[in-house]
N, C-alpha and C positions, 0 to 999 in steps of 0.2 A: 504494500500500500504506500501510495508516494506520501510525505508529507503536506500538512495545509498548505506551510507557506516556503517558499523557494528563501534558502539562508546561503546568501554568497560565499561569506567567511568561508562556515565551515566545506563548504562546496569546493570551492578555487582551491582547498589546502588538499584535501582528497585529490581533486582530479590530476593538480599535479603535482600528487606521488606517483599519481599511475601513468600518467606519461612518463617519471623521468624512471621506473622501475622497467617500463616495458621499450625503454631509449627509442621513443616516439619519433624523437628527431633527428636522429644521428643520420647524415649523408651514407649514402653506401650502403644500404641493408639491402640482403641476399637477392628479396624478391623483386628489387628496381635495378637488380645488374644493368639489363637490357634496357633500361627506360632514359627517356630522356632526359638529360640534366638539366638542374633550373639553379640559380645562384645568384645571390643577393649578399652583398658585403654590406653590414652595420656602420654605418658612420660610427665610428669610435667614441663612446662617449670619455671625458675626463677623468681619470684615476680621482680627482678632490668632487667630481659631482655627483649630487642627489640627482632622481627623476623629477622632473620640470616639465609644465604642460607642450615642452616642444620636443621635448623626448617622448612624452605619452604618444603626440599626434604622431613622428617620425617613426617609430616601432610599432604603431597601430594598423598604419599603412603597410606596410613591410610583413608585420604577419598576418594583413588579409591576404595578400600576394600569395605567399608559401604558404598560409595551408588550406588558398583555391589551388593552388598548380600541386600540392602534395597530393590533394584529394584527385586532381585530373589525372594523376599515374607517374606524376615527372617524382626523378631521385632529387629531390630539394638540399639545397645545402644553404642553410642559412647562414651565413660566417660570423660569428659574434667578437668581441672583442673591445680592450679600453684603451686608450692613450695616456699617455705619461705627462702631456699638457707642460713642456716644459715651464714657461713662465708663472703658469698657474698655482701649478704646483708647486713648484719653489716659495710663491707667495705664501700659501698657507702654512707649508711648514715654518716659514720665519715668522709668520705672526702666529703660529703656537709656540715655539722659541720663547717669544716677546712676553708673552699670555702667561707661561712657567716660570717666567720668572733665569731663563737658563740664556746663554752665552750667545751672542749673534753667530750669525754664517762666518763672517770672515774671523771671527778669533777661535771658532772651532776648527778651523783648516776645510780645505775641497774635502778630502777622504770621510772626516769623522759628518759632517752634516750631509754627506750622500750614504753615510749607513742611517742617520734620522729620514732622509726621504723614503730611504725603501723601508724602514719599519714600520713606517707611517702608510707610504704603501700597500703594504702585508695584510696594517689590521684597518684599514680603512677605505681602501683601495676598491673591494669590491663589492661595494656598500650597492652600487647601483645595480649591476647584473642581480644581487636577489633582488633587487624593486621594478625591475624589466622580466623578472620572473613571476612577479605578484601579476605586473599587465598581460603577463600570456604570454609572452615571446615565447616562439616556438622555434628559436635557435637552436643548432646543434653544439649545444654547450661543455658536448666532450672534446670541443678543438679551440677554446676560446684562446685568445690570443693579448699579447700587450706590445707595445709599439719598442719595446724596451726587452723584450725575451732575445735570449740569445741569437736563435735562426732570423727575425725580423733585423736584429743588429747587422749579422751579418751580411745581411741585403743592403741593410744602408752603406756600413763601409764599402761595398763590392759598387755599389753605383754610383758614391763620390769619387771612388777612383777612377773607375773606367773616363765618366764624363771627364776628367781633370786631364787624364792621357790624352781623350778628344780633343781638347782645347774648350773643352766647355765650362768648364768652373777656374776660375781665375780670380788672385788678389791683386785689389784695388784701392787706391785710396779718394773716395766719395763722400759725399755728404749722404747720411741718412737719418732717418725718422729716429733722435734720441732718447730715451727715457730717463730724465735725472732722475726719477726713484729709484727704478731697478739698476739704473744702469747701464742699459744694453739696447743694441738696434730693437727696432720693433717695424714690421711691412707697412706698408700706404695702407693695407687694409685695415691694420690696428688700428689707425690712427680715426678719430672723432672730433668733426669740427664743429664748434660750438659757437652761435653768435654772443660776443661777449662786447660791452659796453666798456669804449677803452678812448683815446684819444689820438689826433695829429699832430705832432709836434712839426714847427715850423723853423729848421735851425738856418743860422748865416753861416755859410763859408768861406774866407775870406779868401779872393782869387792873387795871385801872386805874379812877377814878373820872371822871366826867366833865370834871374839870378835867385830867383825865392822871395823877393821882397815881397810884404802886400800892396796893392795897389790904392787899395782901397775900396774898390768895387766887392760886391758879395756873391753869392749865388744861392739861392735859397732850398733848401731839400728839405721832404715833408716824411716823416717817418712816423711808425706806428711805436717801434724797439729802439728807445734812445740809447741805452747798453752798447747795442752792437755796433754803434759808430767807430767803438775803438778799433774795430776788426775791419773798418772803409779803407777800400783801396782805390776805390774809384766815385768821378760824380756822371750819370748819364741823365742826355738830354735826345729828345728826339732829332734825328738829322733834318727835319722839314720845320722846325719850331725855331721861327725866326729873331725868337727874343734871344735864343742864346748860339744860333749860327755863330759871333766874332769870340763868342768863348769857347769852341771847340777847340780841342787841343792845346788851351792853355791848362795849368795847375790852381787848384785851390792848395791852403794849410789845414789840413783836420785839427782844427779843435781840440783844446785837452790832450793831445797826442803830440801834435808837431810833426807828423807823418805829408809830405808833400804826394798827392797825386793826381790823375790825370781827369779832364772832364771830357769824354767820350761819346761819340753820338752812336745809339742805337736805338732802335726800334722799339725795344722794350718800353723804352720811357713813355706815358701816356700825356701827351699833353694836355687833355681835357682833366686830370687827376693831382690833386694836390699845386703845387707850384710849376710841376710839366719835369724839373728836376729830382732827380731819386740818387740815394747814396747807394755805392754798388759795396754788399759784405759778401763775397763768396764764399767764405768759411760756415756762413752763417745764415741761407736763404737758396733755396734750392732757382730760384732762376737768377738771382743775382750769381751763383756761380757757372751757369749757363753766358751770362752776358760777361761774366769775369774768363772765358775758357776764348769767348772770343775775341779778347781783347788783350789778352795776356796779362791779365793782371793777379796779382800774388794774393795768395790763400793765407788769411792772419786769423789762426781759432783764437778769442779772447773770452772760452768760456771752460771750464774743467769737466770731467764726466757727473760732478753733481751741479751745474750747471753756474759756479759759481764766476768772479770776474778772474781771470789767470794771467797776470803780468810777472810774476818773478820768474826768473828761470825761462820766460816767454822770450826765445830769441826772435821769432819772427818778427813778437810785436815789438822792440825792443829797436831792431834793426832798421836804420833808417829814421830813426822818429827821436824828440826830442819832449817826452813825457812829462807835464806839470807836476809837482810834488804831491799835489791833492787826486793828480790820476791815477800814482802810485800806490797813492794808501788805498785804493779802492780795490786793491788784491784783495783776494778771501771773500768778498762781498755776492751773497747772493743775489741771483738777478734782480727780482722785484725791488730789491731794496739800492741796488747798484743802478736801477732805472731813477729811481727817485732822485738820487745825490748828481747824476750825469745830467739833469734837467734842473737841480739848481745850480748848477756848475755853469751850464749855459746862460744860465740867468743872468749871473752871478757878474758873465764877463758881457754881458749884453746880447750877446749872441742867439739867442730866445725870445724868436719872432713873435708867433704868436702859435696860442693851443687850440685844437680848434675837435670838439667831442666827435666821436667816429667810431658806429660800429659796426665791426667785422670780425668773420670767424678765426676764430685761434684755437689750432689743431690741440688734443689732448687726448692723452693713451687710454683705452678702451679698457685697459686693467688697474692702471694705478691712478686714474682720474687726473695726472699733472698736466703743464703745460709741455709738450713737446717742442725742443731745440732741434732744427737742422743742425748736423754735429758733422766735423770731416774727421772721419777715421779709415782706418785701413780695417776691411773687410772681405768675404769671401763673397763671390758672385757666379750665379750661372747666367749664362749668357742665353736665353731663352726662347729667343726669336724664332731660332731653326726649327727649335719643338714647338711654337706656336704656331708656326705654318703648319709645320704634318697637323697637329692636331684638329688646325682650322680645315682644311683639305678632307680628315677623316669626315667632319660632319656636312661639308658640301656633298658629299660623296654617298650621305646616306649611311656609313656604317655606324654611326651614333646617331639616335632623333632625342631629338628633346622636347619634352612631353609638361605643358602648353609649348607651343613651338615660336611662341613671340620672345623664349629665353636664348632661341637662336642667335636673334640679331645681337642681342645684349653681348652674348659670348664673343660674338664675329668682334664688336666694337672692344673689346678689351682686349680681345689678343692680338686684332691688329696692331694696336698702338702700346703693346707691352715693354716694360724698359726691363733692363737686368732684374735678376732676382737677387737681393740679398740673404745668404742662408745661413750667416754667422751668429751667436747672438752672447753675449758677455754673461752667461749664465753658467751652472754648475751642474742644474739638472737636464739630462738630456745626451743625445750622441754625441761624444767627444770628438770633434772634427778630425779626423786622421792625416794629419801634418803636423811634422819636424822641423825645428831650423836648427843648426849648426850658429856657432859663434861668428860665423865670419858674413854670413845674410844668405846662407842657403836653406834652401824648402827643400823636404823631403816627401811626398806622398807615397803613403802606403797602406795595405789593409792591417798591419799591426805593425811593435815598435824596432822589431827582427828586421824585417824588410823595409824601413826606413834607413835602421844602419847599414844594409849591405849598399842599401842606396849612395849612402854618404862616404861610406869606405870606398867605392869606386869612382866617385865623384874626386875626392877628394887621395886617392892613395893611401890613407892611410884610416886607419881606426877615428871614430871623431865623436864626440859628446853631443848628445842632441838633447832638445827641451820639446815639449808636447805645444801645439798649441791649444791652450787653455778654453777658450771657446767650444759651445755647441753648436749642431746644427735646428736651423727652426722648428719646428714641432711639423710642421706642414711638410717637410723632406722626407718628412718618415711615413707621413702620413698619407702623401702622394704613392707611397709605394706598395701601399695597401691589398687594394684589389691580387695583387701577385703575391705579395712577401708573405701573406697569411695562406698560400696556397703553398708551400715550400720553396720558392723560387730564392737562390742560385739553383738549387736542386733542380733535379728533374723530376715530381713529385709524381704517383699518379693523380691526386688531387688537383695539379696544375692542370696536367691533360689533359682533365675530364670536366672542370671547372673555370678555366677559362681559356678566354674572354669570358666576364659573367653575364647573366643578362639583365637586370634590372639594378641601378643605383635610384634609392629613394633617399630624396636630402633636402635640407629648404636654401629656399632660394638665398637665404643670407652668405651660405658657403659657396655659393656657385664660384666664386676666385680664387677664393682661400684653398678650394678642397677640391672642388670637380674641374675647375681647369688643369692644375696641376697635376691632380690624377691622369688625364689625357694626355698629356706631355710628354711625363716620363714614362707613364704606359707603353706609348705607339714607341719613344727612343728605345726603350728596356727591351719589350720583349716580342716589338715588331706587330703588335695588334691593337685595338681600342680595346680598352678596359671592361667597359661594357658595351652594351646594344643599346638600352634606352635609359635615358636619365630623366627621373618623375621630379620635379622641385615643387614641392608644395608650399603654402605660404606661411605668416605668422596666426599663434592664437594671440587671440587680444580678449581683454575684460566684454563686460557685457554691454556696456558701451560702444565699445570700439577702440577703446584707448590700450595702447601698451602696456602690457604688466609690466610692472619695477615696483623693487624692493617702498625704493624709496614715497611710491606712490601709495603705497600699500593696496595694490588690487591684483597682489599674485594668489593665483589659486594653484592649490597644491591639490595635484593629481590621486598622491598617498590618501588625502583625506578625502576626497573624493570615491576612491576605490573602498575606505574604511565604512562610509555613507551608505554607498549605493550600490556597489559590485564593481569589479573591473570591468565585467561586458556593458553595461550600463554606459561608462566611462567612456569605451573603445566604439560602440555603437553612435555614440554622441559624436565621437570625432571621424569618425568615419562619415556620417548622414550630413555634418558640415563641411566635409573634405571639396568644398567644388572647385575647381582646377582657376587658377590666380585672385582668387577671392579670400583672402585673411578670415579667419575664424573668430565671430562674436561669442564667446562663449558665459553660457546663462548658464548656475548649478540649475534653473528648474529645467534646463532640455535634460540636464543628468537624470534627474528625478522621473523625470518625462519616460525616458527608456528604460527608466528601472520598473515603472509599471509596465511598459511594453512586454519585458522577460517576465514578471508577476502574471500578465494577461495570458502569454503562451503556458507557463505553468499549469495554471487555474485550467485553461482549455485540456492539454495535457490530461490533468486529473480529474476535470469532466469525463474525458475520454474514458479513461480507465474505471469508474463508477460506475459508466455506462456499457461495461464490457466490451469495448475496443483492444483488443488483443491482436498481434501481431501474428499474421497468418502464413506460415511459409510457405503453401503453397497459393497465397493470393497471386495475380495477375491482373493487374491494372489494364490493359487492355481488352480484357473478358471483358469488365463489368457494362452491368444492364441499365441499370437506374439512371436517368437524366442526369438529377444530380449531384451523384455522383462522379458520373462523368465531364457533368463542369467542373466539376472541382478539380478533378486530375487536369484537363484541359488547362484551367486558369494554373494551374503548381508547372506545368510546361512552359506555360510564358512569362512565369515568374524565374525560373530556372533560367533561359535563351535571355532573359532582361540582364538578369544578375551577371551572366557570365558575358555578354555583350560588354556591357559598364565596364567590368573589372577589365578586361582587353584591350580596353578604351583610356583606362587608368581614371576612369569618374566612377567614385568611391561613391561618391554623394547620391548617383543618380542608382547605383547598386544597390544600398542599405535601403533607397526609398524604397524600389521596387521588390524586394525581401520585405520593407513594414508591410505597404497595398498588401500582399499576399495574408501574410501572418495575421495580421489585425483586422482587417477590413473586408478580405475574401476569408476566410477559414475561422478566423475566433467570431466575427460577425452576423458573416451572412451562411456561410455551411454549418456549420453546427445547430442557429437557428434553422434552419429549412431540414437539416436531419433531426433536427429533435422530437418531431413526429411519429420519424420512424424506430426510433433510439427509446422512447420514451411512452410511445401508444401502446394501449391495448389493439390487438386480436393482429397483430402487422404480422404480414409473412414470412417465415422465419426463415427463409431462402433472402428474401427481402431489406431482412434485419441483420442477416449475416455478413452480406455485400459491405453494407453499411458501416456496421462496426473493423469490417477488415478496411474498406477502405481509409475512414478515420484512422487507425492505427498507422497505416501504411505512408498517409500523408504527413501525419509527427515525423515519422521518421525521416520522410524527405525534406519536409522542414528545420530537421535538424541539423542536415545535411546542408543546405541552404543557408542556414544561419551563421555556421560552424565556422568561417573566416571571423564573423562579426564578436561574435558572442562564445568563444570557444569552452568556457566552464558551464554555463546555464546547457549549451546543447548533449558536451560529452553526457553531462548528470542525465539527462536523458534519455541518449542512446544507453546506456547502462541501463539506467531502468527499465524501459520499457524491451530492451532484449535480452531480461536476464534467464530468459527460459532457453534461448538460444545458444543452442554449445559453438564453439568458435566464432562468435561473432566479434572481437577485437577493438580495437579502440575507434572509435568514431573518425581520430584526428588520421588515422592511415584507411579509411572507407573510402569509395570510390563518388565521386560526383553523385550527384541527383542523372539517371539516363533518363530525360522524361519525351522524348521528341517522338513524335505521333499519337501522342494522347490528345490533342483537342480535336476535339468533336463540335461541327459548325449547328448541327441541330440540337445539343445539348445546350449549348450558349446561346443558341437564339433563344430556346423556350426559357430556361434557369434567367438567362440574361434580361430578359426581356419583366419576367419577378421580381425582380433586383430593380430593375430601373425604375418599373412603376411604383414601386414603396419608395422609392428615393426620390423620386418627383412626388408624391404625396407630402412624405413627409418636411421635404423644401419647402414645399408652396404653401401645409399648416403656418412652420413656422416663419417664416416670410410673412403672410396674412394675421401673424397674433393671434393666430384657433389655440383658444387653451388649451393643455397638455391631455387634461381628462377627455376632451370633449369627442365623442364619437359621430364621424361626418361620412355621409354617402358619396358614396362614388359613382358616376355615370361614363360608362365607354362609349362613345360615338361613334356609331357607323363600322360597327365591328365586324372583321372577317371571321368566316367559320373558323378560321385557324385560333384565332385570339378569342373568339367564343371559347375555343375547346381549351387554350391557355387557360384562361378565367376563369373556366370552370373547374380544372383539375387543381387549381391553386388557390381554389379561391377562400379555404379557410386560413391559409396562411397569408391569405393577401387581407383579411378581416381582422388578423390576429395583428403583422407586423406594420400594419397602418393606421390601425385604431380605427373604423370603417364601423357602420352601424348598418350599411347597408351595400350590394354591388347590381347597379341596374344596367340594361342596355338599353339605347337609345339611339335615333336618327340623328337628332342637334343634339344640339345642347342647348342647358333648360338654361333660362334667365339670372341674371347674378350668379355666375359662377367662373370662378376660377378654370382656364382649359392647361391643359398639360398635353407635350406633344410626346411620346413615348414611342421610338423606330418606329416613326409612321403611324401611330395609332394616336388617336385623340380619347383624352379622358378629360373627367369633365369632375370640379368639388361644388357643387351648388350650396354655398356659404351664406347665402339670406339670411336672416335672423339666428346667426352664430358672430355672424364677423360685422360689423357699421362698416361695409366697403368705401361708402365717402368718407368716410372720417381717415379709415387705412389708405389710402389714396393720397391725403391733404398731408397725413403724415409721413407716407413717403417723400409725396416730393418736396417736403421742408429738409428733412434727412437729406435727399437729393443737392439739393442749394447748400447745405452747410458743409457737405462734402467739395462740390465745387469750388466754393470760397476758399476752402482749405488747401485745394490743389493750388487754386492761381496763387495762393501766398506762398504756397515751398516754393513754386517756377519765379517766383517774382525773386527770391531767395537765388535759387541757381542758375538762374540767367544773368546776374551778377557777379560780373568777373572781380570786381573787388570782394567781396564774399568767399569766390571759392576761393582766391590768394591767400585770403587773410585768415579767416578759420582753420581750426584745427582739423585734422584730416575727419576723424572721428567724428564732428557735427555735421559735416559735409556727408559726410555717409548715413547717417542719422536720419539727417531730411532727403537723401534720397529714398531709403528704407521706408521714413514715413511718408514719400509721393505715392509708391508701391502698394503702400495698405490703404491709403483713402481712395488709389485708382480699382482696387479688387472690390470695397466695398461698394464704391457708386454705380462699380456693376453691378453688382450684387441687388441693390435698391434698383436700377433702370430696369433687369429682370421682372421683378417681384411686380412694380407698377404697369411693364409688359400684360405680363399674367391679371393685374385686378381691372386694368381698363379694358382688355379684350374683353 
């Protein structure tokens, strides 16, 4: 006997024991030798993270994928696995360091704080995988992998090298994205620009005569960083800006420095912007060292790696220049505070035009929240073009699509115009970049520190000392090599050979740079193929609103509790049935709530079923059966099947899960079960009649569970268990084959059944559309009825009195006076509402309903046909009022309908 009520908990703890007791999901079992492989690589979630509603939605999608294609017969290999998050992770172990009270990174030494990250690792590390084991992931969790295991290491070393041999990975000395917290580069994608309310400083500088004198004339340059003046090597003026054509190729004196240099005409300079003059810091501004490469002018850093001002020991800045006492002191000085003293400094000497407020964004790192310095340092780089071509080449070509296909262009637009990669990063945790220098400025590359020195020993004749370089590689290097390195590759695995190329990467669109380009890159260089076949990017979830979760906002909803709430299927159903392809997810707990009665509803039907002796018949055959309605039902479970498995093919989740609810709720708990309940539940019924019945009920659970079983994987197994516990070998639900259902609709089964259905649904509309009280029972008049809808009418007609509330069913030529007409495939029916309904009064009330709805529409379009409006609001209210044009446009249908019906 099944239980009253469906208990998640304890449900989801059962079911998977018995997947992982009966290794559910392991790749490779005996009976899928022959089958085709399917293969799906996890985005690596963080060694330091929890499950987050963007991991729920990414692993939700991912395992409706593998267990529809497990079920269709393919050998699934779901590859699981975490990443080592270099920066991230570094972070939290130093602020639990901080938090204990114990010794920072660098007075513990590299060695002793990289055995705290992997103990930290060890017992905290895979906090996630069991919380992607609460959602269902039906990974093959006997292969799980870390970006940091030895065989993935040795992938990375083996493809730093190789590229380095090609000429592909090369040191360089560049300006890149600094972080004075951490310390270390960080990508253009780290990097977060933020509109910050800051000012234009207006400075003079004084222009000189060839011997250095000043003339006296000035030139005026407008900066946002009055700091980095000390690091100017140059002043640029546009070459067509005729205010300073006779000052080209003279010198000004920099200020507080004494540094003499040139004033330069380029293009860069904006005439229409600030004073038309701009001071040129190449050390210090990613195109002023662009306009400093074309002009040859000298690279001055005047900032240290915690961003502070660095004159001692500063030969560059030193060189050349003739520094005031008061520039001196300003060694040691943090920037913000070395900004402050450098602009009364100007004051000071007059030289401090004027300040004029300005705001613009200033980039800040997406993990330590600072402001980011362009910083010149010497880094490692792959030179990345060559693979951006193959890879762009692979998706013109069709061997990769990308699924919406408008993430095409986007992709096209970034790899065409890709610069070097930098892959270096001043960190501890992470792959130790595999290079040696020697004392005397030689590099050594090699896959360990043996073959660096046999490097050096021939290089140099003799035995020679080397030093490691201390850097890692980006977290992305490793993680680009994913798709392979987790399959055995240098090896020749059989898992390589059988799994890839894999076919589906499911990922959100936020990584498409970070993760899915690069994966393609080094993919097609590595091992000569695309990585995968189709790449799904789905969007963000956001509050119910519409607004971004953040901490700080406080509208993060946590998955855990949600699963704790309502059930993981509940959970996974919700974001499946939102999933619609470039459309961000509003997510409401009451659609949670929503689908947790959905599984409560199939339950309850379920164990209808079973009260009513619906037992699972082996030798039934869904294609015998006799009874109409039953045969609609099989009928409709066929084209809920061919919907579901369309969608999912299609990668529209959204349009899937709806077409599994239609079925489950609306055809089967709704409308078959009421229309069998006659049979299920009368006296004197045919027991040949009554048998059909109850098999076929049974028979449809089952394919519905079958159906379900991507969405909702614990509510369906519980299920299948129960209801085939009399059956010996029947096995786990999650390795069962598809629903086969294709030649079961029957056209005259759904014309007669459908034709039932439709006319209680146009009854019951046009009650309550007209305001007929709930109790009240109203006649119904057929119009001009054919012998066939006579014989309909008549065979139905207690169920058509019962599930329409009907006091009476007549037949008739017209139709009688004051009544309501319904058109039903062709047939006219008729609710003669006289003295039940005041139809003028229902009439006068629609069309105010009507007007108050219109009103409401011209006020949103008066809203969004304002382009200052949509500029200026938040993305979320913008979407809000479209969302609300959407539901006052469904309603005033809804109403022009209903007034349709009462003035005919």
């Amino acid at each position: 006997m099944m239980d009253k009520t469906f208990d998640p908990a304890a449900v989801e703890a059962r079911v998977s024991g018995a997947w992982e007791a009966e290794g559910a999901f392991r790749a490779g079992r005996p009976e899928r030798a022959g089958a085709e492989p399917y293969c799906i690589v996890i985005p690596p979630p963080n060694v330091t993270g929890t499950l987050h509603m963007g991991h729920a939605l990414n692993n939700t999608l991912q395992d409706v994928l593998c267990r529809f294609e497990r079920m269709r017969g393919k050998d699934v290999l779901w590859q699981p696995g975490t990443d080592h998050a270099g920066i991230a992770t570094q972070m939290v172990v130093e602020r639990k360091l901080a938090a204990d009270g114990e010794p920072d990174r660098r007075s513990l030494g590299r060695e002793a704080f990289l055995e705290r990250v992997w103990a930290w690792k060890a017992e905290s590390g895979g906090a996630i995988v069991n919380q992607l084991k609460r959602l269902g992931a039906s990974c093959d969790w006997s292969r799980e992998r870390f970006t940091m295991d030895e065989g993935l290491s040795a992938a990375v070393l083996k493809v730093f090298v190789d590229l380095h041999a090609q000429g592909l990975i090369y040191r360089d000395k560049r300006l890149v994205n600094w972080d004075p917290k951490f310390q270390t580069a960080i990508s253009d994608l780290e990097v977060q620009q933020i509109e910050t309310k800051g000012n234009l400083w207006h400075f003079d500088y004084p222009v000189v005569d060839e011997g250095g004198a000043e003339t006296g004339a000035v030139i005026t340059v407008a900066t946002t960083r009055p700091e980095t003046m000390l690091g100017d090597t140059a002043v640029a003026v546009h070459p067509e800006d005729e205010r300073y054509t006779a000052l080209v190729g003279k010198r000004v004196r920099l200020p507080l420095v004494g540094r003499l240099i040139p004033i330069v005409a380029d293009t860069y300079s904006d005439p229409e912007k600030g004073t038309g003059a701009v001071k040129i810091t190449p050390a210090h501004d990613f195109n002023d060292f662009e306009v400093g490469k074309r002009h040859g002018c000298a690279l001055i850093n005047v900032l240290d790696p915690e961003a502070r001002i660095l004159i001692d020991g500063n030969a560059a800045f030193l060189a050349d220049a003739a520094p005031e006492a008061e520039t001196l002191a300003l060694h040691g000085l943090d920037r913000a505070e070395a900004r402050k003293r450098v602009v009364a400094l100007m004051e000071e000497r007059g030289r401090l035009r004027q300040i004029e407020p300005n705001i613009h964004a200033v980039p800040h790192g997406d993990r330590s929240g600072v402001v980011i310095e362009p910083y010149l340092t010497d880094q490692w780089y792959v030179n990345v073009k060559p693979l951006a071509e193959r890879a762009l080449q692979a998706v013109r070509d069709g061997q990769t699509r990308f699924v919406p296909d408008n993430y095409e262009k986007i992709f096209f637009q970034w790899l065409e115009n890709i610069e070097p990669w930098c892959i270096s990063r001043q960190l501890w945790w992470g792959h130790q970049i595999p290079v040696w220098y020697d004392d005397e400025g030689g590099i050594y590359v090699a896959l360990d520190e043996a073959g660096a020195l046999e490097k050096a020993e021939a290089a140099r004749g003799r035995p020679v000392a080397l030093t490691r370089d201390p850097d890692v590689l980006d977290t992305w290097f490793s993680s680009g090599l994913w798709p392979f390195s987790t399959l055995g590759w240098p090896e020749s695995t059989p898992e390589l050979a059988r799994f890839y190329p894999t076919s589906t990467l499911v990922t959100g669109k936020d990584i498409l740079f970070f993760w899915v380009a690069r994966m393609m890159m080094l993919g097609l260089h590595v091992t000569d193929r695309v990585p995968f076949a189709t790449v799904y990017l789905h969007t963000l979830v956001r509050d119910a609103s519409g607004a971004k979760m953040s901490k700080s906002k406080g509208n993060v909803v946590d998955p855990l509790g949600l699963i704790d709430q309502y059930g993981a299927d509940a959970l996974r159903f919700t974001l499946a049935a939102m999933a619609a392809q470039g459309r961000d997810i509003k997510l409401a707990v009451n659609r949670v709530e929503g689908y947790r009665n959905f599984a409560t509803k199939l339950w309850n039907a379920a164990r209808f079923a079973e009260l009513n002796g619906c037992r699972l018949d082996p030798a039934f055959r869904p294609e015998a059966v006799r009874q109409p309605v039953n045969r609609w039902a099989l009928g409709e479970a066929a084209r809920a099947v061919a919907e579901v498995e369309g969608a999912l093919d299609a990668y529209r989740f959204n349009d899937a899960a709806t077409a599994a609810y239609r079925f489950v709720w609306n055809i089967f708990c709704d409308w078959y079960l009421e229309l069998a309940k006659p049979v299920l539940q009368g006296e004197g019924v045919e027991a040949g009649l009554k048998a059909e019945t109850q098999a076929s009920v049974a028979f449809l659970i089952d394919q519905i569970a079958k159906l379900l079983h991507p969405f909702m994987p614990f509510l369906t197994e519980e299920l299948w268990a129960i209801k085939g516990a009399d059956l010996p070998g029947r096995g786990l639900l999650a390795l069962a084959p598809w629903p086969a259902l294709a030649g079961l609709a029957d056209a005259g089964a759904e014309a007669e059944v459908g034709f039932v259905v439709d006319l209680v649904t146009e009854v019951r509309s046009a009650r309550s559309e007209t305001s007929v009280p709930a109790a009240a029972q109203v006649p119904l008049v057929i119009v001009g009825a054919s012998p066939e809808v006579r014989a309909r009418i008549e065979a139905w007609r207690d169920t058509l009195v019962r599930l329409a509330r009907l006091s009476e069913i007549a037949f008739a030529d017209a139709a009688p006076k004051n009544a309501v007409q319904l058109l039903v495939r062709g047939s006219v029916a008729a609710l003669p509402l006289e003295g039940i309904v005041d139809l003028a009064a229902e009439v006068a009330r629609l069309r105010k309903e009507a007007a108050k709805a219109e009103g409401e529409i011209r006020k949103i379009d008066g809203k969004l046909g304002n382009a200052d409006f949509i500029a200026r609001a938040p993305e979320e209210i913008v979407e809000e009022n479209r969302e609300r044009r959407e539901a006052e446009s469904e309603r005033l249908a809804k109403i022009r309908e209903a007034l349709t019906r009462l003035e005919g």
